[in-house]
DRENDO-1510 file (C-alpha; in Angstrom, 1 decimal, always signed):
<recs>
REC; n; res; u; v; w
REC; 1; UNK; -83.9; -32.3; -10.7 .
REC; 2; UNK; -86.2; -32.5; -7.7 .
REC; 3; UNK; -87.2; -35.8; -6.0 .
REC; 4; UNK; -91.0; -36.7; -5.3 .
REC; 5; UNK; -89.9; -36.7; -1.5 .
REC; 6; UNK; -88.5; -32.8; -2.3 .
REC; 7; UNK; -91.3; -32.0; -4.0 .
REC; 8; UNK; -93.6; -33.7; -0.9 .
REC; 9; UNK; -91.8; -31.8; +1.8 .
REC; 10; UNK; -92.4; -28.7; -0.4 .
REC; 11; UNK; -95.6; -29.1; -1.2 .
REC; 12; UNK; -96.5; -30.1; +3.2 .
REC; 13; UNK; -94.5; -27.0; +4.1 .
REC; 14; UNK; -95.6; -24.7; +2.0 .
REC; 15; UNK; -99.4; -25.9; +3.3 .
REC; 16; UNK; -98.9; -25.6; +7.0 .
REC; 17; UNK; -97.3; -21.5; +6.0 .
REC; 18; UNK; -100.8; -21.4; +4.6 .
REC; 19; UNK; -102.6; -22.6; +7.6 .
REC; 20; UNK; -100.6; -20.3; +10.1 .
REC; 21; UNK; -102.0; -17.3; +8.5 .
REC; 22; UNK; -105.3; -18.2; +7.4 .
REC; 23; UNK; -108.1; -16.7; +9.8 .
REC; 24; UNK; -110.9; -19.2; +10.9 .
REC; 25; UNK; -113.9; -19.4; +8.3 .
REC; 26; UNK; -116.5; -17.1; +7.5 .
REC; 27; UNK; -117.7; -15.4; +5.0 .
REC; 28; UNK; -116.8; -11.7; +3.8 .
REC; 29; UNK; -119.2; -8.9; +4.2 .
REC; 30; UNK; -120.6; -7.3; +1.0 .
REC; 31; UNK; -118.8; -4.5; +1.6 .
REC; 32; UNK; -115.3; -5.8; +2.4 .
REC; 33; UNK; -116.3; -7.6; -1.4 .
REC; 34; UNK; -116.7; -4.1; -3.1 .
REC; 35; UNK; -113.4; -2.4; -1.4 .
REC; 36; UNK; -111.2; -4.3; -3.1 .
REC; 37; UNK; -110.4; -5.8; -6.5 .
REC; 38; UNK; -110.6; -9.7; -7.0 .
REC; 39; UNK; -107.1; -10.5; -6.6 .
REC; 40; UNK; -106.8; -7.7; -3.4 .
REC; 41; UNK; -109.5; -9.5; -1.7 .
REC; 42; UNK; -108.4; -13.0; -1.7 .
REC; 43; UNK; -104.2; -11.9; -0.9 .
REC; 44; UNK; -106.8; -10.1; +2.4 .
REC; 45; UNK; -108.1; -13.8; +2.7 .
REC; 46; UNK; -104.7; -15.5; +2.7 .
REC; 47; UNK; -103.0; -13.2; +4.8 .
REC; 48; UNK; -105.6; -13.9; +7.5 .
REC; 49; UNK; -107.1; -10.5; +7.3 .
REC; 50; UNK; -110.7; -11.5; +6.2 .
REC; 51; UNK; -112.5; -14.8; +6.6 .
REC; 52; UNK; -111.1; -18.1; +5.2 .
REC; 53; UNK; -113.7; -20.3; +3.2 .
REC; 54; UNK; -115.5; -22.5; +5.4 .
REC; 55; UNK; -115.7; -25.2; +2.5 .
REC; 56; UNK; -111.9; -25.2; +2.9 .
REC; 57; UNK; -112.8; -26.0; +6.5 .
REC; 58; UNK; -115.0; -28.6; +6.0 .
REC; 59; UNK; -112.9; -30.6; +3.0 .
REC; 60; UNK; -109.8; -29.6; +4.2 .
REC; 61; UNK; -107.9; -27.5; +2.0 .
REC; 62; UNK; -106.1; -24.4; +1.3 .
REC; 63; UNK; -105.1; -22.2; -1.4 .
REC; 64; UNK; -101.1; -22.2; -1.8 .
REC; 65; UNK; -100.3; -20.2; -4.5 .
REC; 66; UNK; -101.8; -17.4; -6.2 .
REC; 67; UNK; -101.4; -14.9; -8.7 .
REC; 68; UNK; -103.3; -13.0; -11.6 .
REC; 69; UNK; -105.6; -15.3; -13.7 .
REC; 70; UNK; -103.8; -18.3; -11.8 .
REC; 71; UNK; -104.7; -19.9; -8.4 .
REC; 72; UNK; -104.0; -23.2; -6.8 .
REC; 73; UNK; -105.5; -25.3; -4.1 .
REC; 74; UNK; -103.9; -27.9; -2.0 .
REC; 75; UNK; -105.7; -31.6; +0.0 .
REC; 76; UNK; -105.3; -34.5; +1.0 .
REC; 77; UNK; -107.8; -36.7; +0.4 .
REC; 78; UNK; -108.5; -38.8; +3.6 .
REC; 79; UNK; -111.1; -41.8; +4.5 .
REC; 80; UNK; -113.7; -39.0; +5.9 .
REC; 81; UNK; -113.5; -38.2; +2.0 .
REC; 82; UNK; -115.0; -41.6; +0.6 .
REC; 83; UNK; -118.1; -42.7; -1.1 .
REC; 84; UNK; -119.5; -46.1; +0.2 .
REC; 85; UNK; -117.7; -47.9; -2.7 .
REC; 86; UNK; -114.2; -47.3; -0.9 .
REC; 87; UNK; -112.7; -43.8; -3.0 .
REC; 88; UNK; -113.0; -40.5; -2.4 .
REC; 89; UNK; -116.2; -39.7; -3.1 .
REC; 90; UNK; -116.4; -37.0; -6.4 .
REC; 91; UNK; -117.6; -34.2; -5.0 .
REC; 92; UNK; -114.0; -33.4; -3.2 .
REC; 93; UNK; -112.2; -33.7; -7.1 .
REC; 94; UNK; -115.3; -31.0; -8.3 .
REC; 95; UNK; -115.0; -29.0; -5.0 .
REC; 96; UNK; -111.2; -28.6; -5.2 .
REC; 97; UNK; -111.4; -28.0; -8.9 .
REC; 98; UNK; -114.2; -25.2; -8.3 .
REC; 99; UNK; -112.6; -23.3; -5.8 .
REC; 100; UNK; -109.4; -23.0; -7.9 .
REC; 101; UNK; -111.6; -22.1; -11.1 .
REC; 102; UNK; -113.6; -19.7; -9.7 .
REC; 103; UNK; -110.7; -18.1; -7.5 .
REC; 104; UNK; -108.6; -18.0; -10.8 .
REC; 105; UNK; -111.6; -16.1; -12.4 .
REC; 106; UNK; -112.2; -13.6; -9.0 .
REC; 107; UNK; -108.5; -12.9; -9.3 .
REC; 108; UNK; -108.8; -10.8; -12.9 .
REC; 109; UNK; -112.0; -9.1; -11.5 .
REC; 110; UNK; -111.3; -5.1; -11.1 .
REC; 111; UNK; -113.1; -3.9; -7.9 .
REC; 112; UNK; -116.7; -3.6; -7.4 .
REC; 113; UNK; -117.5; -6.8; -9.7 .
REC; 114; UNK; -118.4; -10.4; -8.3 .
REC; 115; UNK; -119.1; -14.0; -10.2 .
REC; 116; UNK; -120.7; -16.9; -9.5 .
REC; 117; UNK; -120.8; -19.8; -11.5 .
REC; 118; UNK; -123.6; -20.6; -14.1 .
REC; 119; UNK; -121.3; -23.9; -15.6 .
REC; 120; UNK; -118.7; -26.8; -14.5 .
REC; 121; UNK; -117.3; -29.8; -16.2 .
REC; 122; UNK; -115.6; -32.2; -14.9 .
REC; 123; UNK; -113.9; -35.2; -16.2 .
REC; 124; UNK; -112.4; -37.3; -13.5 .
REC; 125; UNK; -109.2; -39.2; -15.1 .
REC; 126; UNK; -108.5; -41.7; -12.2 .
REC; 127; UNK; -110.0; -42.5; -8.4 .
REC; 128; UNK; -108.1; -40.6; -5.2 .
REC; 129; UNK; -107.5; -42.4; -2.3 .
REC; 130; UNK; -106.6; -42.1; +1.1 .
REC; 131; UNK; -102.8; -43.6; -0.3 .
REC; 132; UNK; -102.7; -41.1; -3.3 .
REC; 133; UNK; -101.3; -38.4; -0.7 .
REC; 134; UNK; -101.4; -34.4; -1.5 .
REC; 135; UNK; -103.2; -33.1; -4.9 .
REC; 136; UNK; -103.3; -29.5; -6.3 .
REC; 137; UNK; -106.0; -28.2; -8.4 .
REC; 138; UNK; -104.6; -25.7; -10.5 .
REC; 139; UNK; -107.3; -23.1; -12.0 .
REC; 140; UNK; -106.1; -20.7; -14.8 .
REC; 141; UNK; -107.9; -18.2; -16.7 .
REC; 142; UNK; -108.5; -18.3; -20.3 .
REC; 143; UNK; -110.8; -15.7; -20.4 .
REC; 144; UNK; -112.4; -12.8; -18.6 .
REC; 145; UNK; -114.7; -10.3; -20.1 .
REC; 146; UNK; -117.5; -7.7; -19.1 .
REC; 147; UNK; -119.6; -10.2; -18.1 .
REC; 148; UNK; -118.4; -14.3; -18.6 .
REC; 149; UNK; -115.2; -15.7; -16.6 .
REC; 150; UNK; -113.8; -18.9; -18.7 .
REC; 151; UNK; -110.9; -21.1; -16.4 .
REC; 152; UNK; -109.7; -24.6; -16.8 .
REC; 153; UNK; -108.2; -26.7; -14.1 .
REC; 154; UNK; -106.1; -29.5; -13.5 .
REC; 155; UNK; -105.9; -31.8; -10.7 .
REC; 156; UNK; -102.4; -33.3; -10.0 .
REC; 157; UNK; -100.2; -35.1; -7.4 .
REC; 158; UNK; -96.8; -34.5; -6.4 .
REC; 159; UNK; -95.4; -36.5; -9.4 .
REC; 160; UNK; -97.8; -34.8; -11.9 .
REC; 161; UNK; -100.4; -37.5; -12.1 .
REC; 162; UNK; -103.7; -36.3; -13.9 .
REC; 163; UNK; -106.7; -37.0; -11.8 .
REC; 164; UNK; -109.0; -34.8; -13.1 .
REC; 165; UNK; -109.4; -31.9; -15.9 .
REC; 166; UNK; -112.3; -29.5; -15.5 .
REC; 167; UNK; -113.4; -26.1; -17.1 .
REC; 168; UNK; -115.9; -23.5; -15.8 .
REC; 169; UNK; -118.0; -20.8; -17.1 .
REC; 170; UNK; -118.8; -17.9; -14.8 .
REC; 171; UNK; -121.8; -14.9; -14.7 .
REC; 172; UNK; -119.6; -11.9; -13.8 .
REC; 173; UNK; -121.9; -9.0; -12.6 .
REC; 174; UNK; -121.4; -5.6; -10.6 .
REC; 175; UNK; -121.7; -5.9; -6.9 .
REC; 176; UNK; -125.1; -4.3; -5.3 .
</recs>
């Protein structure tokens, strides 16, 4: 069985791997978009081949693990994270959640097709903290047609602590 402090050290290694090989942000051309399918063009992003997020940047966090119809994002919630009431501040738990949900959806996308999202819900279970350490947002699929992308997501610690459930509905449409 694995200790929280194994599962920590995991969890921090496997983040700074992520950040060696992640390019600085920027956003993809439309063309770059259209060359590959979903799941080709974000393996292009973590590899460091394309532009990382810049929202990534700017909350500071990273996808770790990927896969078809599954994607998961990695932060630490910090003090530049908090709302003036003294916990980080919702939007991080909805931003987190949203990239994993939506990245879960782009992954099952055959080439040629984008999304965006038309719908997210959110239910925040308990308040983060600067104490609470590393959380992963875990997006899977549950569905993804011709043109509407469902995903739910979870948002855990390292000891599997629920701090938020959320669920997503996307527009999925040819590229231009």
């Amino acid at each position: 069985m694995t200790t929280r402090e194994e599962t920590l050290a995991a969890w921090l290694a496997r983040e700074k791997e992520v950040r060696a090989l992640l390019a600085g942000p920027g956003v993809a051309t439309l063309a770059q978009m259209k060359e590959s399918s979903g799941m080709e063009f974000l393996q292009r992003i973590w590899r460091g081949e394309l532009p990382s997020a810049p929202i990534g940047h700017t909350m500071d966090f990273v996808p770790v693990e990927g896969e078809p119809g599954r994607v998961v994002f990695q932060g630490t919630p910090g003090p530049e994270h908090y709302n003036p009431i003294g916990s980080v501040h919702g939007g991080y738990f909805c931003t987190l959640l949203d990239s994993a949900l939506g990245c879960a959806v782009q992954s099952m996308l055959p080439k040629g097709t984008g999304y965006t999202t038309l719908e997210l819900k959110v239910n925040l279970i308990r308040s983060l903290t600067d104490k609470t350490g590393p959380v992963r947002a875990e997006g899977k699929v549950v569905q993804v047609g011709r043109s509407v992308g469902i995903a739910e997501a979870r948002l855990v610690d390292v000891d599997g602590k629920l701090y938020a459930h959320a669920t997503t509905t996307c527009l999925v449409f040819p590229l231009p």
